[in-house]
N, C-alpha and C positions, 0 to 999 in steps of 0.2 A: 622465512617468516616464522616467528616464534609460535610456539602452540601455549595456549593459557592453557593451566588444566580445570576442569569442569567444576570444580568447588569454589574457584575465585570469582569474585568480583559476583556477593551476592545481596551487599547491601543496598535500598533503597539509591543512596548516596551514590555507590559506583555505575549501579545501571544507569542513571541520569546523565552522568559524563560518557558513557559508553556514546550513549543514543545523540546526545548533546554534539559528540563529534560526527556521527554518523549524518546529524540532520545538517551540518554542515559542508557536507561532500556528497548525498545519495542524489544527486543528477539523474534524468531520464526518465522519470514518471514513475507510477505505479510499480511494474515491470519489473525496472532497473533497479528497483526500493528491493524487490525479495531479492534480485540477484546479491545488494550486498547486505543484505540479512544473512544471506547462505553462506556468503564468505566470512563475514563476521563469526555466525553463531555456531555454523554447522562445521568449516574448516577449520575455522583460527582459536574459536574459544571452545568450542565443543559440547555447549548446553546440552544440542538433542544431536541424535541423529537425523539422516537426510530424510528417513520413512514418515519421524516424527513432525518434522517439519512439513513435508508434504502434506502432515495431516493438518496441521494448522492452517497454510493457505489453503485445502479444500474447506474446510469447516467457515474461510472468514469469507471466500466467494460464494458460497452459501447466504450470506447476513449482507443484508442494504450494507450502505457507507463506504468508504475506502479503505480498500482492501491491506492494503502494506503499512497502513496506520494501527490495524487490526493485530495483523503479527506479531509486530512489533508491539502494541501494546499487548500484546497475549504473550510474547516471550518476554519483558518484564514483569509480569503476571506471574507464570511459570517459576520463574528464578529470582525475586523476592517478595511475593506477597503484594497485596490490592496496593501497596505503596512503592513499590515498584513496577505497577503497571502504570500507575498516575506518573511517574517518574519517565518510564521510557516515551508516554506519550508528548507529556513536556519537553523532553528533550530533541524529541525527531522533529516535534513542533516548531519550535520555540525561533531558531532561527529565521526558516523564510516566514511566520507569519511579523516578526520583527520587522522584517525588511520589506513586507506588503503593506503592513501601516507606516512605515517611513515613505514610499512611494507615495501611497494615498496622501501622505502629510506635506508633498510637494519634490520628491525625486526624480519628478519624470523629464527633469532636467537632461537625464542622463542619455536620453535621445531611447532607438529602437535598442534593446539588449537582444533581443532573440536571433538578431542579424550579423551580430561582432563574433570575432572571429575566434576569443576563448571559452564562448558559448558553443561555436561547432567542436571543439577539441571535446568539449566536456558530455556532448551529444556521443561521440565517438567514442569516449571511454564507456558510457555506458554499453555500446552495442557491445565492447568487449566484454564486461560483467556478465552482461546478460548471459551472451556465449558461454560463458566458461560456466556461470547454473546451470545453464541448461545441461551443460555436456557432463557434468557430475551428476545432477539429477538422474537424467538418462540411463547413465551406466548402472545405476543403483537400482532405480525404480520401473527401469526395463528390462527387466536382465534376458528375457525369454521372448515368443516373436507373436505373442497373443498380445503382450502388453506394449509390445513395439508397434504391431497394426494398429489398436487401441490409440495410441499420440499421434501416428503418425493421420489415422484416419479426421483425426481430432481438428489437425494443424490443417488439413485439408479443408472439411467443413467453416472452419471459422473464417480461413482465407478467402472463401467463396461464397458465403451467404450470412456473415456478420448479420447478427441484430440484438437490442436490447435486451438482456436476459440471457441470449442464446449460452453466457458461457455456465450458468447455473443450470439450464436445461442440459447440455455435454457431463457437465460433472455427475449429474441426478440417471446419466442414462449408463454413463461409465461404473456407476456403483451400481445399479441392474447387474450391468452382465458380470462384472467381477465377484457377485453373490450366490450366481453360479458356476460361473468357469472358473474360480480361483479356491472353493470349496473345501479341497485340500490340499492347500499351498498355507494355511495360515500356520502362525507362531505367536506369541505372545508378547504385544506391545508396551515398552514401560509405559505410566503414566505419564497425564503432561501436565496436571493440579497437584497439591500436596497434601492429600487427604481432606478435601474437599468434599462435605454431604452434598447430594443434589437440591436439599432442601434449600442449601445455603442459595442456589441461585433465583430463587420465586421472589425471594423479594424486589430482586433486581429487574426481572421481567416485568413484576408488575409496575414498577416505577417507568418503567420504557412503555408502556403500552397508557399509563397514567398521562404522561407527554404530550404520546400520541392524539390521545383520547381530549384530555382537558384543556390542552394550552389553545387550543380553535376556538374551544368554547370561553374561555376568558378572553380569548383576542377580542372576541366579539363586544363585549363591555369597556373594555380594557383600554392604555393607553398607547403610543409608538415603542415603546419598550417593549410591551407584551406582545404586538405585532412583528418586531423582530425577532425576539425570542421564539416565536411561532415558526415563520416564515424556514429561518434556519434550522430550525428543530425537523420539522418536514423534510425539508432538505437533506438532512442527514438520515433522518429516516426510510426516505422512500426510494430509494434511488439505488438499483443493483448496478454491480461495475467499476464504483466512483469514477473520481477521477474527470474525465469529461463528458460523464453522462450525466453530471449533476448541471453541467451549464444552462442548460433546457427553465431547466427550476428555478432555478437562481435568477436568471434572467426572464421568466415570467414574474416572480414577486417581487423586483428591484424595479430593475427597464418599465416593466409591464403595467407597475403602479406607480411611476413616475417619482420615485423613489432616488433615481440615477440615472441620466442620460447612458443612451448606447454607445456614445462617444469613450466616452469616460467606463463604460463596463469594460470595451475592451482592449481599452489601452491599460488594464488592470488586468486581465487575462492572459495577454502579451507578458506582459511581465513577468506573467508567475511561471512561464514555459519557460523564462531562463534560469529559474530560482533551481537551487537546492533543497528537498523536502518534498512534504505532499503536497498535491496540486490543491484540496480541499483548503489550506493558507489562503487560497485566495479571497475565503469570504472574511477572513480580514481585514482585505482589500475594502468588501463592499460594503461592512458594515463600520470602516471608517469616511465611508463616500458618503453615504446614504443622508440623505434631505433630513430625515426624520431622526427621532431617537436621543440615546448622546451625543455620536459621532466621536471623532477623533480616535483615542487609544481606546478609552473605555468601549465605544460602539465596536472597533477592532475586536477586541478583546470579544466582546458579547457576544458577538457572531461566529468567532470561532469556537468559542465554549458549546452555543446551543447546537451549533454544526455538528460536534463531537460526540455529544455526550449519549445522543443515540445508540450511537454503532459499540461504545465502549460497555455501555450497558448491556446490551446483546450479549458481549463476550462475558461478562461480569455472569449472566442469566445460564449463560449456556455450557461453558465451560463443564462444570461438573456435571454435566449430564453427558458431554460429550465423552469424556473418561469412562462412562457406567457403558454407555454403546461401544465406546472402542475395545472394549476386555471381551464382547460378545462374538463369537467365531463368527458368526452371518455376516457383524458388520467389520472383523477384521478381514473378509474375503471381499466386502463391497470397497474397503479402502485401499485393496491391494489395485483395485479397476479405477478408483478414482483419483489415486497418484499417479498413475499411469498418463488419465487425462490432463491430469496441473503439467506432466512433461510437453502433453500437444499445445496445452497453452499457452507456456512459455513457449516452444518453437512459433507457434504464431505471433505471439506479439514480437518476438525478434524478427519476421519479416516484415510485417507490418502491424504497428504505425513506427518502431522503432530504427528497424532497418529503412525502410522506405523513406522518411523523411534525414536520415542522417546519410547513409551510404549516397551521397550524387553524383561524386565523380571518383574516378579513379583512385586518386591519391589517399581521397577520404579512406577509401576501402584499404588500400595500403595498411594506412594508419592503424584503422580498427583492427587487421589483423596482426599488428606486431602489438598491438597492446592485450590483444586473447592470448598471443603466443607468451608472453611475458608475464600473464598472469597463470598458463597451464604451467609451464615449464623451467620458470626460476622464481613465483611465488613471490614475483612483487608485491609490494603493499600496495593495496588498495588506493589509502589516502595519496600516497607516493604519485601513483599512476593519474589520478585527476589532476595534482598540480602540474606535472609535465603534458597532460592532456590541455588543459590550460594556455602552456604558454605556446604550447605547438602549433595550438591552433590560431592564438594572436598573431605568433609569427611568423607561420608558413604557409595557413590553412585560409 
């Protein structure tokens, strides 16, 4: 596999098709979205390094919304300016919420997707992604047996006592102790903004907490537009994890207000478990279902925009401040304990729900390991490997 080198592809324009093909192929949830962030950004193109990136997924599980939406719009962000983070978001977007208002607009012709059999191939490549992040991660950002008990205690706790929040409470307790037990281990991190004032980010904050704050209170006056505007705003707001913790939400102010039959939410939610992209696409889905409003493309559209635009602003908000705390020795010791943690993370979420629901029988397993081997060891492409994951699984699996 070819190496880009780090200067290329920094236009607005290229990160869009970067991402654009990514959203095309990044199978397997949240998760599997940073594994192939990591092979994208950190192996093949070289943006940042692995310590750097680590810090980006601890700072976006930090922030409501979905996480690997975050990165990704934070490593557009990074490597060209607020128009290239609008660009990388579009791009990872842009596919499955296409193909969630196509469904909504009468696709469900196409029977159960999450059942066929080059939907398990493409479950199966992800478990290999995942693998192969984590096992680079790992090497990197464990190198010693403080920060290896650290993931490993990580991956234990979550496997065993999962709950809402819990992985922002591990990350918050992992930077504790690495602020003192890594004290002096530190070194000096490049940045991840480009000369970025912290001032530059208040405004953005305020406009996210303006959101917050005002769009309830205009609902309240207001007409089915400004109720969904609301409803998904919230949603996008409040919600640590993403991903399928946002369902809770969604389906209290859809289902709950009679907005969309339960039928119909989740034969929409089915769906988007076989899509490529983020799961959050989904409210595409419902704000092309929904009773009220526009509906169709535009209500599509509207619901994923207000879904979004929280989490993006967050990043927008917070970024330069994150750069003034990362140059700080205390908090480059706290980051050295809390990459540590993003390693126990990803080992957990590769046993479960990612391992668990793909690995069921033998073969499966087979499978997923010649395609980890194929990605450690002769640097398959990526894209490569979902197509044949693909067809393997239509015709064998």
């Amino acid at each position: 596999m070819k190496t880009v080198p780090p200067t290329a592809f920094n236009r607005p324009i290229d990160v869009l098709f970067i991402f654009l093909r990514l959203g095309c192929v990044c199978f397997g949830g949240p998760v599997a979205h940073l594994g192939y962030f990591r092979e994208e950004f950190v192996e093949r193109r070289r943006w940042l390094s692995d310590a750097e990136y680590a810090d980006l997924v601890a700072l976006c599980q930090f922030l409501p919304g979905p996480a690997s939406s975050q990165v990704g719009y934070a490593l557009g962000l990074r490597q060209a300016g607020f128009w290239g983070g609008a660009a990388a978001w579009l791009g990872f977007t842009l596919p499955s919420a296409a193909l969630m208002i196509g469904f909504a607009l009468g696709l469900s012709s196409l029977g159960s997707l999450e059942s066929a059999g080059w939907v398990v191939g493409l479950k199966l490549v992800a478990v290999a992604v995942v693998a192969h992040a984590l096992w680079g991660m790992a090497v990197k950002l464990c190198p010693d047996w403080q920060r290896q008990l650290m993931a490993a205690f990580t991956c234990g706790w979550l496997l065993t006592s999962y709950s809402v929040g819990g992985q922002v409470v591990v990350i918050l307790l992992g930077a504790l102790v690495g602020r003192f037990w890594f004290r002096d281990s530190v070194g000096d991190p490049a940045p991840i903004t480009q000369g970025k004032s912290p001032k530059s980010g208040l405004l953005w904050l305020a406009l996210f907490f303006a959101g917050l704050i005002g769009l309830p209170l205009l609902a309240l006056g207001g007409g089915e537009t400004i109720a969904i505007i609301d409803g998904f705003y919230r949603a996008g707001s409040l919600v640590f994890g993403g991903g399928h913790v946002v369902l809770p939400l969604l389906d209290a102010f859809t289902v709950g207000r009679d907005w969309i039959t339960q039928d119909v939410f989740l034969a929409g939610y089915g769906a988007a478990q076989a899509l490529p992209g983020p799961l959050f696409a989904f409210t595409a889905f419902l704000g092309s279902s929904v009773s009220i409003g526009p509906g169709g493309v535009g209500g599509g559209v509207l619901a994923l925009v207000a879904t979004y635009v929280p989490s993006l602003l967050l990043i927008l908000g917070l970024m330069p401040y994150w750069d003034r705390l990362r140059a700080m020795p205390a908090a480059q010791a706290a980051l050295l304990g809390a990459n540590a943690i993003v390693v126990g993370l990803l080992a957990a979420a590769l046993v479960n729900p990612i391992g668990i629901h793909a690995l069921t029988e033998p073969l499966r397993l087979v499978f997923a390991a010649i395609a980890f081997a194929a990605l450690k060891f002769t640097k398959f492409p990526v894209w490569a490997l979902v197509g044949v994951g693909a067809v393997v699984g239509q015709v064998v699996l």
